[in-house]
N, C-alpha and C positions, 0 to 999 in steps of 0.2 A: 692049492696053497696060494695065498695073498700075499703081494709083496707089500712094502709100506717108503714110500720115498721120504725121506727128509733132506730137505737142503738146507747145506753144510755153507753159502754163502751169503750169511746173513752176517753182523755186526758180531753178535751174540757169539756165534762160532771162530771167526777171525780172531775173535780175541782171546776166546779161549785155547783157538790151537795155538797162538803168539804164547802167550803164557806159557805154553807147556814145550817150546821148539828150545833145546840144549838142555833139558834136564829142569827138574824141580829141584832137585836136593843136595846137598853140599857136605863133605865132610870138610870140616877144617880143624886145625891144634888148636888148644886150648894153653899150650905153653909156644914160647918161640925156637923156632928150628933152623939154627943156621947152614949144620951142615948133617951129614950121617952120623955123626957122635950124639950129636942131641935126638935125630932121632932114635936109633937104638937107646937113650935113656928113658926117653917117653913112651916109648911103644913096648909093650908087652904083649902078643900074641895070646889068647887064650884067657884075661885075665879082665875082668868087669872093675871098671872101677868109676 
């Protein structure tokens, strides 16, 4: 069996592993949340909207 190396410290890499260090993705509201009241109005569990 062949191994194949690539090295991983090039620009190209650096940057891409930066980009992806804490997460890509974000949930955030779409209304504002001041405290648990608002969220229990906003949030529905189970429910596509």
């Amino acid at each position: 069996m062949s191994s194949t190396h690539v090295t991983l410290d090039t620009p190209f890499w650096r940057e891409t592993f930066a980009l992806h260090r804490g997460g890509k993705l974000e949930v955030a509201s779409r209304v504002p949340l001041e405290d648990r009241a608002d969220l229990a109005k906003a949030y529905t569990p189970g429910v596509a909207g």
